[in-house]
The first five atom37 places (N, CA, C, CB, O) and aatype in JSON, in Angstrom:
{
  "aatype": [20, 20, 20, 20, 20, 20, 20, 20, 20, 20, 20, 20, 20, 20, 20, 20, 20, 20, 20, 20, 20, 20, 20, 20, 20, 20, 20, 20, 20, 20, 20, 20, 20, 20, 20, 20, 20, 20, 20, 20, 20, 20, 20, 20, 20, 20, 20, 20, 20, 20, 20, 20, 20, 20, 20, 20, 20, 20, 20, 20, 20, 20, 20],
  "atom_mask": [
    [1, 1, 1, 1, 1],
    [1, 1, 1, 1, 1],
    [1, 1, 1, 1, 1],
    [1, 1, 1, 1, 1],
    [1, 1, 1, 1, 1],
    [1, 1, 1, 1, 1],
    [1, 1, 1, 1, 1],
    [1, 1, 1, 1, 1],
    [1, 1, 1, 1, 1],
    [1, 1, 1, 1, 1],
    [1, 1, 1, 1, 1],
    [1, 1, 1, 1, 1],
    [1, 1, 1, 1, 1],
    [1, 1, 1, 1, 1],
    [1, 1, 1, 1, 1],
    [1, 1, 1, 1, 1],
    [1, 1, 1, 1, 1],
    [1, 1, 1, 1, 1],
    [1, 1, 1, 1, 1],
    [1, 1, 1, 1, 1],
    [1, 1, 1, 1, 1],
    [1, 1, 1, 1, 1],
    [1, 1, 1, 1, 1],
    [1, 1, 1, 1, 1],
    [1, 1, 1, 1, 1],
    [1, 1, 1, 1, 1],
    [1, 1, 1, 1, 1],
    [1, 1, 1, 1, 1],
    [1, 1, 1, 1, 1],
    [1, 1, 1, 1, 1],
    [1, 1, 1, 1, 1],
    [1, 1, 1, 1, 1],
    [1, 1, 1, 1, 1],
    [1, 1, 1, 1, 1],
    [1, 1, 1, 1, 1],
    [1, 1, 1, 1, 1],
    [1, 1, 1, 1, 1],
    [1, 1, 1, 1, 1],
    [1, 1, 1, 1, 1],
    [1, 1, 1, 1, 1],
    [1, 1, 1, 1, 1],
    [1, 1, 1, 1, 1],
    [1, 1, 1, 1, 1],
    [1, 1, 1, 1, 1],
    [1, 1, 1, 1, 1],
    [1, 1, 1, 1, 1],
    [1, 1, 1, 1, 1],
    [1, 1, 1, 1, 1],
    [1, 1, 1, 1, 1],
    [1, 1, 1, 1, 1],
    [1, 1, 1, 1, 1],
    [1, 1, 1, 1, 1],
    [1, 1, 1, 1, 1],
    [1, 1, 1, 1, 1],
    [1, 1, 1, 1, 1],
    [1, 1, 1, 1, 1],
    [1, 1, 1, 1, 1],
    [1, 1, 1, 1, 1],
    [1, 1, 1, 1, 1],
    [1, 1, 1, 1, 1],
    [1, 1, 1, 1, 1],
    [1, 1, 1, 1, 1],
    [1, 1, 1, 1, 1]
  ],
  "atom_positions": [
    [[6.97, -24.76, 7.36], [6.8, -23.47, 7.99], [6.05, -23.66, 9.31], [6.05, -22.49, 7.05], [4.96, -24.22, 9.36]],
    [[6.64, -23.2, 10.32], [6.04, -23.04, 11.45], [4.15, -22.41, 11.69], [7.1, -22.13, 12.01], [3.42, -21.61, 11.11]],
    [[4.05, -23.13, 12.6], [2.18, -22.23, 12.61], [2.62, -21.02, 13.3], [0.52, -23.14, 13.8], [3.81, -21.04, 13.64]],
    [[1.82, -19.74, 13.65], [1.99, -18.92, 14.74], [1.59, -19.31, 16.18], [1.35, -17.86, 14.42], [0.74, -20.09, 16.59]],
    [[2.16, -18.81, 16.58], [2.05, -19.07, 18.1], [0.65, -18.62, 18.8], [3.27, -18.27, 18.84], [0.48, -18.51, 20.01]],
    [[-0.15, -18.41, 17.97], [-1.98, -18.29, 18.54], [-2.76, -18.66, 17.7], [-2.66, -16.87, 18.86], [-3.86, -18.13, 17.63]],
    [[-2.38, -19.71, 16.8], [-2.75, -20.23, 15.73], [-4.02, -20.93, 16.0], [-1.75, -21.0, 15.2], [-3.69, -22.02, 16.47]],
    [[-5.36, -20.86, 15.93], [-6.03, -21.83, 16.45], [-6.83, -21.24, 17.37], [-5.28, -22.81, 16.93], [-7.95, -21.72, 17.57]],
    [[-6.37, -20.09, 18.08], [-6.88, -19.73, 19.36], [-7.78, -19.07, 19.26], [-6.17, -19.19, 20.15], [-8.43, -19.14, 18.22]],
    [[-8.19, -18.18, 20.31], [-9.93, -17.57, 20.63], [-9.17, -16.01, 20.52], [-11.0, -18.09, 22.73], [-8.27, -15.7, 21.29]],
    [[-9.57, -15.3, 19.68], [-9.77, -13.67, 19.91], [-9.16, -12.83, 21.07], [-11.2, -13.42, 20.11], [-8.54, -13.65, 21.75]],
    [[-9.07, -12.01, 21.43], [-9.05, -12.02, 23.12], [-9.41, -10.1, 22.68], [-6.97, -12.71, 24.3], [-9.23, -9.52, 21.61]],
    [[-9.97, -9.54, 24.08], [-10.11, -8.35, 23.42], [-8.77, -7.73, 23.56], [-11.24, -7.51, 23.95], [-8.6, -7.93, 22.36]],
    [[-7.95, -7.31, 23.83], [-6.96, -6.96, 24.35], [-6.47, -6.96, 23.22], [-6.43, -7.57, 25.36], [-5.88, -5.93, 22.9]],
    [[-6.56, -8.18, 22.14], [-5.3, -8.47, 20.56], [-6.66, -7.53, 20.15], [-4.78, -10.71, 19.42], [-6.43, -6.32, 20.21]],
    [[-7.93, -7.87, 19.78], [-8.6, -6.78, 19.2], [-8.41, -4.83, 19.28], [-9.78, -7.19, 19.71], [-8.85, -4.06, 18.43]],
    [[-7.63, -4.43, 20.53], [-7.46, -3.27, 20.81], [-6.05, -2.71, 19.99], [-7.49, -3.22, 22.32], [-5.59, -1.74, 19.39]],
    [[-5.67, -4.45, 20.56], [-3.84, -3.99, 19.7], [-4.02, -4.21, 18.32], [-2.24, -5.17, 20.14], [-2.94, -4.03, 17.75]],
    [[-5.1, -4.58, 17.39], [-4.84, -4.36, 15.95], [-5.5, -2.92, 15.65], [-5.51, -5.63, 14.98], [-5.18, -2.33, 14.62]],
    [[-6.59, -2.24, 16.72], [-7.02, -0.96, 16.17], [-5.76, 0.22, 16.75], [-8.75, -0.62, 16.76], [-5.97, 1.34, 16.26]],
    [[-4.71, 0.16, 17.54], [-4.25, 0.75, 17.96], [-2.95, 1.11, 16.68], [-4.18, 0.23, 19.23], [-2.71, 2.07, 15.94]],
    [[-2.17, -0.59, 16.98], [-1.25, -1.05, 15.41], [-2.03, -0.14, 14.09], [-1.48, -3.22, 14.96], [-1.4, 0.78, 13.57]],
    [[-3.01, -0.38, 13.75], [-3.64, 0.12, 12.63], [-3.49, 1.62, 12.76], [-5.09, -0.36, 12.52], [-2.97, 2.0, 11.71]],
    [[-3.73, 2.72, 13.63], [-4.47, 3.75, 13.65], [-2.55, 4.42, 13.26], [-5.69, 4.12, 15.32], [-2.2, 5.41, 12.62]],
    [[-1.77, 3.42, 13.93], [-0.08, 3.62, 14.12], [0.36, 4.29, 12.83], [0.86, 2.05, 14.33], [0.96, 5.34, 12.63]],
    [[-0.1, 3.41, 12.05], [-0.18, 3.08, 10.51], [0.7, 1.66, 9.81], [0.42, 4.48, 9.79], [1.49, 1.47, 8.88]],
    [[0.06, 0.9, 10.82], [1.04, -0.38, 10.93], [0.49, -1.1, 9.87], [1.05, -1.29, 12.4], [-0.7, -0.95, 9.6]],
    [[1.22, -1.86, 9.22], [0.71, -2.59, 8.15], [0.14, -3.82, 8.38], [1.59, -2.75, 7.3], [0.56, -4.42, 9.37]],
    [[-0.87, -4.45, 7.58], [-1.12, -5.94, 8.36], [-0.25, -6.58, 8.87], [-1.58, -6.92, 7.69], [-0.23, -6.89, 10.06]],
    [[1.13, -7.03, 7.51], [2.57, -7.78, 7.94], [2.72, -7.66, 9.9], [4.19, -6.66, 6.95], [2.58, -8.47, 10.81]],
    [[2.95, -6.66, 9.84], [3.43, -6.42, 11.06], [2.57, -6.52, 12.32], [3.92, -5.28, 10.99], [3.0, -7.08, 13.33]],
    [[1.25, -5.92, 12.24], [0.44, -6.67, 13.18], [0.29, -8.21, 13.38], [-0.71, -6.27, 12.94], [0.45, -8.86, 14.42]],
    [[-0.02, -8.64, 12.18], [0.41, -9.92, 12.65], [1.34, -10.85, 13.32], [0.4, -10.24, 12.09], [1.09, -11.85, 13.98]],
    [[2.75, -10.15, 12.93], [3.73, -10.6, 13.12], [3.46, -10.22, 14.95], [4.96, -9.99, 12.09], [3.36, -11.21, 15.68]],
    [[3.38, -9.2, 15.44], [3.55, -8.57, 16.81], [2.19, -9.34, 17.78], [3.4, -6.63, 16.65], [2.13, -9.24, 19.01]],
    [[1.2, -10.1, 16.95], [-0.16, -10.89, 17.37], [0.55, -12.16, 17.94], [-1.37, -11.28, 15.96], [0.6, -12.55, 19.11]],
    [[1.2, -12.83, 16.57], [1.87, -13.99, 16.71], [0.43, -14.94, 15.94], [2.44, -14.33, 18.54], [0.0, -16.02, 16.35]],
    [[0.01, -14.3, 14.98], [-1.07, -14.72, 13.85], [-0.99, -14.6, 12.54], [-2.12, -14.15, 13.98], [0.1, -14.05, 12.38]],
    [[-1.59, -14.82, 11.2], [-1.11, -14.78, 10.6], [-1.99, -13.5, 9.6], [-0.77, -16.03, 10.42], [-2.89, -12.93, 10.21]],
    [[-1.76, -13.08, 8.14], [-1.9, -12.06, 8.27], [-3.44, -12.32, 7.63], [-0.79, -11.17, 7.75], [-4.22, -11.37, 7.58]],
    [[-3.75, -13.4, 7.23], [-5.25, -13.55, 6.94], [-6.22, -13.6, 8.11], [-5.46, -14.81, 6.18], [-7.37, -13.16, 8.02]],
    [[-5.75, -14.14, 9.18], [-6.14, -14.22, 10.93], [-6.28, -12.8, 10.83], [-4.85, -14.88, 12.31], [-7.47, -12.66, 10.56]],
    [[-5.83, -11.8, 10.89], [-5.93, -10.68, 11.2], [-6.36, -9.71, 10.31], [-5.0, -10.44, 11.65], [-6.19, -8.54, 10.66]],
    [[-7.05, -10.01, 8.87], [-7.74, -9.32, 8.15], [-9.17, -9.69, 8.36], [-7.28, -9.41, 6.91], [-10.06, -8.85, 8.21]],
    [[-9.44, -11.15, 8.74], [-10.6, -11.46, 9.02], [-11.05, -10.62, 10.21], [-10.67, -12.82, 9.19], [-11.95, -9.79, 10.08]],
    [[-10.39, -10.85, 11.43], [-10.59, -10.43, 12.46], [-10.97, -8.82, 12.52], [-9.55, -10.84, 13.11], [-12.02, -8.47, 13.06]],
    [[-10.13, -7.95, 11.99], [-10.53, -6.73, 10.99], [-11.91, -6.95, 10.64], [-9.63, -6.64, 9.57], [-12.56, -5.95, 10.91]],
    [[-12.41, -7.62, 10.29], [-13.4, -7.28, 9.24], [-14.38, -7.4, 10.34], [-13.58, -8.25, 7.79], [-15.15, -6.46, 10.53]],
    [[-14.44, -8.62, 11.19], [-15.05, -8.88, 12.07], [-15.58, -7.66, 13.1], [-14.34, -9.79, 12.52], [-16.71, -7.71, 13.57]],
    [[-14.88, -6.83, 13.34], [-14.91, -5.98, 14.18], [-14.8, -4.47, 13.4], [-13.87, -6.36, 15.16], [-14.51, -3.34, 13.77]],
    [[-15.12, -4.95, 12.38], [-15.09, -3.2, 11.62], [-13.4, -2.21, 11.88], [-16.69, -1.98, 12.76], [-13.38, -0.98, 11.98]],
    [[-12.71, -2.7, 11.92], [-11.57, -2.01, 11.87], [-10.57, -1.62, 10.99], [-11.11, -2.39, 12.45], [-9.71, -2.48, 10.8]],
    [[-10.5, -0.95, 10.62], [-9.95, -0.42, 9.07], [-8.17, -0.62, 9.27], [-10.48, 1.66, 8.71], [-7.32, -0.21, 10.07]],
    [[-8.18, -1.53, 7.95], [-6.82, -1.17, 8.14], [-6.02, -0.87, 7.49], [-6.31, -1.73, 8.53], [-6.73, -0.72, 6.5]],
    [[-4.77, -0.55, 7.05], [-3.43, 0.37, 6.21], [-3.35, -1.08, 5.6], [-1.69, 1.24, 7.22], [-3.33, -2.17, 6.18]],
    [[-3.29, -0.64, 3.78], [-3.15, -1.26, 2.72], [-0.95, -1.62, 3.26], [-3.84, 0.0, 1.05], [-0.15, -1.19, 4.08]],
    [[-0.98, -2.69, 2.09], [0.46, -3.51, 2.48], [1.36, -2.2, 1.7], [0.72, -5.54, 1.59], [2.31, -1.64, 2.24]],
    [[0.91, -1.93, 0.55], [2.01, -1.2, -0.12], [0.99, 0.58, -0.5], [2.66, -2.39, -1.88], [0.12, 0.67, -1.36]],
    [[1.39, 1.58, 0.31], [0.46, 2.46, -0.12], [1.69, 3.63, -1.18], [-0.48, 3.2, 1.48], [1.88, 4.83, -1.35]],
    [[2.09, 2.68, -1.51], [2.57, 3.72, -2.83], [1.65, 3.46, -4.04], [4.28, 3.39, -3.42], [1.63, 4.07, -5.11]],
    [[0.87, 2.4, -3.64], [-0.07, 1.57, -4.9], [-1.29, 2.57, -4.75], [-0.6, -0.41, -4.56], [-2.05, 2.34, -5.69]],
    [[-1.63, 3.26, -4.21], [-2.62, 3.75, -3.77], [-2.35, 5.4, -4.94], [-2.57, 3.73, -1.85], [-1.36, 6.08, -5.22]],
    [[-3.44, 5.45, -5.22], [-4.13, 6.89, -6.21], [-4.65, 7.76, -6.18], [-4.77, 6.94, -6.86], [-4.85, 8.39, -7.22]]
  ]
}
């Protein structure tokens, strides 16, 4: 399997704006990541890092 294409790399604020923006969308991790070019644990950390809430993978699971 291929790495992502920012695999490794430094933060930038700009990807930080585009996961609260993606998120607020109601974008799912999958897909932020995918649109980062990271993967989707890269981008839950990074989430966490920065306090940014984000949309569960499957919210039919949700109660």
């Amino acid at each position: 399997m291929a790495k992502p294409r920012n695999n490794g790399k430094r933060w930038t604020e700009k990807e930080d704006n585009k996961i609260k923006t993606l998120a607020k969308k109601g974008a799912d991790t999958d897909k932020i990541a995918k649109e980062l070019g990271r993967t989707t644990d890269a981008v839950e950390q990074e989430a966490y890092r920065k306090n940014i809430t984000l949309n569960p993978k499957d919210k039919r699971n949700i109660h």
